[in-house]
Structures are given as C-alpha cells and as structure tokens.
C-alpha positions as CSV (number, residue, x, y, z in Angstrom):
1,X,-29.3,155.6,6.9
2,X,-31.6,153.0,7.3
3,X,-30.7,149.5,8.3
4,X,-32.5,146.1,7.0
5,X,-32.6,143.3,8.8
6,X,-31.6,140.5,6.5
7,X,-29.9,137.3,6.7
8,X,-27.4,136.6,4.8
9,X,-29.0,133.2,3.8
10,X,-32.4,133.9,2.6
11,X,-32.1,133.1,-0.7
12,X,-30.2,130.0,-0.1
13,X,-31.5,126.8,-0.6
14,X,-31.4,124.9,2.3
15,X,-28.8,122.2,2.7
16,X,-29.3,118.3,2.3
17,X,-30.4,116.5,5.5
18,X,-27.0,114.2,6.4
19,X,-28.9,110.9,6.5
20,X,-29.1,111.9,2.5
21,X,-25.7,112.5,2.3
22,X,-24.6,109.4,4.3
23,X,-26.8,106.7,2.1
24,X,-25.5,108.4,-1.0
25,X,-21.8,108.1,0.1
26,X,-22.6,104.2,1.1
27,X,-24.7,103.7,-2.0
28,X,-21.1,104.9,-4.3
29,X,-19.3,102.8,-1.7
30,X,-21.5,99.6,-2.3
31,X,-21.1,100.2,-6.3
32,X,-17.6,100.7,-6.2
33,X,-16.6,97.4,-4.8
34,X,-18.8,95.5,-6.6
35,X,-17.4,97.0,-9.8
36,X,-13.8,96.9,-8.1
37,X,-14.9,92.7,-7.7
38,X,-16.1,91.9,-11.2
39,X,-13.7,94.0,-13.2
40,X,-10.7,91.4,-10.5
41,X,-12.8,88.6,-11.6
42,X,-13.4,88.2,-7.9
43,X,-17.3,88.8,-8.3
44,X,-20.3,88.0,-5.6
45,X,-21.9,85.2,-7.8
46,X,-21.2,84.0,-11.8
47,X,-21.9,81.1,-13.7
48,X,-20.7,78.3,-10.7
49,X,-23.6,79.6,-8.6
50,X,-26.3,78.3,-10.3
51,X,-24.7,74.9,-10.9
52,X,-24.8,71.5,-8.8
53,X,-21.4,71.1,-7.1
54,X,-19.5,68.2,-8.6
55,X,-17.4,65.7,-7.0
56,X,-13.9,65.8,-7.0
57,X,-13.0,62.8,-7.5
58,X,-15.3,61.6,-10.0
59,X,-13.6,62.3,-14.1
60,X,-15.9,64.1,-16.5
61,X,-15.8,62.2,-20.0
C-alpha cells in the first residue's frame, strides 16, 4: 500500500486576505446607513444645502 503525501487543501483556492473582508463589511455598513438616512428623510445633505440661510425673522412675500 502505498501512501501519498497530499494536503487536503491543494485544490482549494486560497482564502480572502481579512483587510478585504473588513473594507467590504464597512463598505455595506457605510451604504446601509446612508440608505437607512434617506429612505427616514434624515439624509446627509438635500435641497437646503445648497441654499443661502434665511433669516428668521424676516417674512417671505
């Protein structure tokens, strides 16, 4: 009986590097939220960020 030396995983592929892994995981984080924000209406920016702030006090006609 003859006995081969083989490793069980040779024919694997090897595995992702974790750095991979852990900025993919972030990346769905980060997307998440910000869909999580708009679909609350609670978004990062929207159409009152690219307007002049206006005054209080003064009445619009």
């Amino acid at each position: 009986m003859s006995q081969t030396n083989k490793r069980p995983d040779q024919g694997a592929p090897p595995s992702t590097p974790r750095w991979v892994t852990v900025t993919g995981v972030i990346i769905i984080v980060l997307v998440l939220l910000v869909g999580i924000l708009h679909l609350t209406g609670n978004s990062l920016g929207g159409p009152g960020m690219h307007t002049m702030p206006m005054e209080r006090s003064v009445q619009q006609p």
